[in-house]
C-alpha positions in Angstrom: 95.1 279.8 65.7 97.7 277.9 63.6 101.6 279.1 64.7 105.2 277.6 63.9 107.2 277.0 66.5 110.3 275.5 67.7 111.4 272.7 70.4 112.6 275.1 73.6 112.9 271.7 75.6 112.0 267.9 75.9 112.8 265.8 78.6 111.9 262.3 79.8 110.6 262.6 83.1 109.7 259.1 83.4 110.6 255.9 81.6 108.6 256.6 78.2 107.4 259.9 79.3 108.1 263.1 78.1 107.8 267.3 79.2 107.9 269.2 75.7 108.1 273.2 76.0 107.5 275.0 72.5 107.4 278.7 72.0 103.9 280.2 71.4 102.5 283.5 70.4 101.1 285.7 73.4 98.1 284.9 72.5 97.9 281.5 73.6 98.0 282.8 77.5 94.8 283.0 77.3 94.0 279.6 77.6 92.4 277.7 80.2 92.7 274.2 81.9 91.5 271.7 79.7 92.1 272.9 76.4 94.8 271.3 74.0 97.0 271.6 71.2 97.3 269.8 68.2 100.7 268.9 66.8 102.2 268.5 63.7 105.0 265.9 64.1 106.9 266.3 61.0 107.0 268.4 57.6 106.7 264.9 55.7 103.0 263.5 54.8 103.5 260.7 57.4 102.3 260.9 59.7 99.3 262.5 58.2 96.9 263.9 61.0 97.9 265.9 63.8 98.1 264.5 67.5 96.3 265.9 70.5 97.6 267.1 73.7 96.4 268.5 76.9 97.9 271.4 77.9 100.4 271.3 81.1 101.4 274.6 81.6 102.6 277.8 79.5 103.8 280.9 80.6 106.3 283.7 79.9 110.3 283.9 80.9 113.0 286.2 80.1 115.4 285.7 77.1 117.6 288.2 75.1 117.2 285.9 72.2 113.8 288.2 70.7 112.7 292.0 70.3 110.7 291.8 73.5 113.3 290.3 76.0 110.3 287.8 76.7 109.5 284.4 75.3 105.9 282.7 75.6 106.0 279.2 75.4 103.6 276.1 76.1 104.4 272.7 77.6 102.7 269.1 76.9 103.4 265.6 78.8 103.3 263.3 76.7 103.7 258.8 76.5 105.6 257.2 73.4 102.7 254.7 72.1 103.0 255.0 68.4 105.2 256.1 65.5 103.8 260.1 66.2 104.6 260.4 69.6 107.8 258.5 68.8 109.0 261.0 66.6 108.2 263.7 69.0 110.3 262.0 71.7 113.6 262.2 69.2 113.1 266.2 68.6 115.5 268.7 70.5 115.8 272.2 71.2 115.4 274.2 68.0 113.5 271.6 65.8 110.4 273.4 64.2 106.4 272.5 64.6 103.4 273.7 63.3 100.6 273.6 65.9 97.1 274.7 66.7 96.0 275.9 69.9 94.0 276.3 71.8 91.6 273.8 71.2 88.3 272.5 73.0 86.6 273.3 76.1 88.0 274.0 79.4 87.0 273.2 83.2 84.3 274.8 85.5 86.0 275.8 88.6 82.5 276.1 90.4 81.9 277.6 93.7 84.7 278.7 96.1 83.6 277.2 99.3 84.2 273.7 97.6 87.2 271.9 98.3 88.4 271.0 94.7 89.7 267.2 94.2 91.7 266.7 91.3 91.7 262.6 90.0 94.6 261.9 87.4 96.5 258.4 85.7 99.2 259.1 83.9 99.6 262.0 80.9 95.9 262.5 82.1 97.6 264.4 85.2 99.0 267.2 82.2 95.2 269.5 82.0 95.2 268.5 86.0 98.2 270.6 86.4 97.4 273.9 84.7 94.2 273.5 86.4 95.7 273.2 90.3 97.5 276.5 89.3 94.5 278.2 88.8 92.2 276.9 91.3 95.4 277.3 94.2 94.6 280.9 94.0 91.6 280.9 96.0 90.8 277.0 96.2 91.6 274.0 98.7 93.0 271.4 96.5 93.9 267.6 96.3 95.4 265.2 93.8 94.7 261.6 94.0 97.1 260.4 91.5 97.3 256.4 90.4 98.9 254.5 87.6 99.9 250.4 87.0 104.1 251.5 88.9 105.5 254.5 90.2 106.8 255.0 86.5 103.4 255.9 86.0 103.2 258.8 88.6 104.1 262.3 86.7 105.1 265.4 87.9 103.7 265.2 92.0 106.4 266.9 93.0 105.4 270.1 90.6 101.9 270.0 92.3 103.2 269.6 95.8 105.4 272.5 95.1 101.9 274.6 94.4 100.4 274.3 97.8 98.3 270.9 96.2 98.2 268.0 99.1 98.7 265.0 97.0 97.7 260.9 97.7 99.0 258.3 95.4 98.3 254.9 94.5 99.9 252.1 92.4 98.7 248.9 91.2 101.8 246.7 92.3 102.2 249.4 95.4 105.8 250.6 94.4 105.0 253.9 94.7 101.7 254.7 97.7 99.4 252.9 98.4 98.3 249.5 97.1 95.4 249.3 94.4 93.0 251.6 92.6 93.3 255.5 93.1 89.8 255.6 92.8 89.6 253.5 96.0 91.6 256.0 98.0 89.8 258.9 96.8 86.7 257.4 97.6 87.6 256.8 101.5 88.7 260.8 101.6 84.9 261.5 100.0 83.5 259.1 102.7 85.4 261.0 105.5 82.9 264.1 104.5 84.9 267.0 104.3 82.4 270.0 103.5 81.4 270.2 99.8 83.7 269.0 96.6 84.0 269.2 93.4 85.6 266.6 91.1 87.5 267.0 87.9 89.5 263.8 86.5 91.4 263.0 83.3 92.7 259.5 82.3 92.1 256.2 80.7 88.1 255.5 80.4 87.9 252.8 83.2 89.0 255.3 86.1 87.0 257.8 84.6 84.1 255.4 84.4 84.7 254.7 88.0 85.0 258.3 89.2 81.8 259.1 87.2 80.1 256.5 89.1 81.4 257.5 92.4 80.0 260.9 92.5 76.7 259.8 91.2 76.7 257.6 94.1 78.1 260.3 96.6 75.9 263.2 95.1 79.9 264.9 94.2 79.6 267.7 90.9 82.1 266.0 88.6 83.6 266.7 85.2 86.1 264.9 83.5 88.2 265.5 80.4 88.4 262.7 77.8 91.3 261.3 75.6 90.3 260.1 72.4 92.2 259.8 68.8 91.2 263.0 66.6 92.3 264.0 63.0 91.0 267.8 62.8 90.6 269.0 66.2 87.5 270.7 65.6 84.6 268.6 65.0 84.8 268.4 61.5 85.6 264.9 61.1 83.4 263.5 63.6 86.2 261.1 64.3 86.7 261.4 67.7 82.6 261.0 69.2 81.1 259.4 72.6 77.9 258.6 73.1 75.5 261.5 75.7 73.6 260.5 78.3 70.6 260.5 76.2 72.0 257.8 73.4 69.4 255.4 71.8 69.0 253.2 68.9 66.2 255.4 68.3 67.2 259.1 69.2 71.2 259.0 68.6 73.2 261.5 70.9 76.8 261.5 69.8 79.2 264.3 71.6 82.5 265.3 69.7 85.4 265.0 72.3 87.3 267.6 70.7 84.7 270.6 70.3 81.8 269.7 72.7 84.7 269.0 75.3 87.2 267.6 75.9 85.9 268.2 79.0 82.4 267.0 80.0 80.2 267.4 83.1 80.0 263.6 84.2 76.3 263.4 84.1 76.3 264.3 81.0 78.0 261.2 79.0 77.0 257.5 79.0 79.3 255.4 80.7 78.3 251.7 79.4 
């Protein structure tokens, strides 16, 4: 659905990253971890297209500001890279948006008697988030969390405060341990802990790695892709990877933003 709505907060939570909450209709309560949004940045035609974003967290709290008492909103994380996102990070409280939500495909929680390990690098840790508050209900759950500094490391302190144990891992070691995440999650995986599941979100070389980690250690993964988009729902074909089944000869393209964004691992080619 397409709604207005206007800046409730938007704060830097880390140098160049930013929590956005937004009023929402009711309606949008009904979405799941992994879904997104789709932002209007200004009422002018540049920017043109829309910008993605995973979903962090919405809810409902009290206000006597409307008819109901109540106020739903929806929260993104987002990085400054562009002129977009740039113009999103000078917005405050009470500027107006025109958005579309939700969007795409959402995770799989899978069995219960699997301990669920959540794999995250940066604003890829916003879908992890919504996602550890579901599966906390009736799930074991870990974050492995990773990024080039500490500035890179998002919210842990929000996931801690759910019940999720949490491991981290920086490239220059300010923050954790030294090197990849991927590296630390693997030695937990090695330590065999019962059955797991894997869901990831983050730039395409950890998921890449990830990927190849649970083919290698027979792990159910899925991971939810970033990509640039311009409708948000597979109109424009602007936003494809290639399926597991891709060939010069039979072509098997995937739209990020309808058949996912999130993807069972297997399921994508990773060259």
């Amino acid at each position: 659905m397409q709604f207005q709505s206007q800046v409730l907060s938007n704060v830097e939570v880390s140098p160049g990253y930013f929590k956005m909450r937004m009023t929402a209709p009711p309606a949008v309560l009904e979405s799941s971890a992994g879904q997104f949004v789709m932002v209007k940045v200004s009422r002018a035609i540049d920017p043109l297209l829309r910008r993605p974003f995973g979903i962090y967290d919405m809810g409902v709290y009290v206000t006597p500001y409307t008819d109901s008492g109540t106020q739903t909103f929806v929260e993104i994380l987002y990085k400054v890279v562009g002129k977009g996102t740039g113009m999103l990070s000078d917005m405050h409280q009470g500027d107006a948006l025109d958005i579309l939500a939700p969007l795409g495909k959402s995770f799989d929680h899978g069995p219960e008697d699997e301990e669920k390990i959540l794999v995250g690098g940066g604003v890829g840790l916003a879908p992890l988030y919504l996602l550890a508050k579901e599966l906390v209900k009736s799930h074991r759950v870990r974050l492995f969390a990773g990024g080039r500094s500490k500035e890179d490391i998002l919210c842990i302190t929000e996931f801690e405060r759910l019940g999720v144990e949490t491991y981290v891992a920086t490239d220059d070691g300010t923050l954790g341990d030294r090197g990849l995440v991927t590296q630390v999650m693997m030695k937990h995986l090695a330590a065999g802990n019962g059955p797991s599941r894997l869901f990831a979100c983050g730039p395409f070389p950890m998921l890449r790695a990830v990927a190849g980690i649970a083919e290698e250690m027979q792990v159910p993964c899925q991971v939810s892709l970033e990509a640039y988009m311009a409708c948000g729902m597979g109109a424009c074909l602007g936003c494809v990877v290639k399926g597991v089944n891709h060939s010069a000869e039979t072509p098997d393209y995937r739209c990020v933003c309808k058949d996912g964004p999130v993807f069972e691992s297997t399921d994508l080619s990773w060259e």
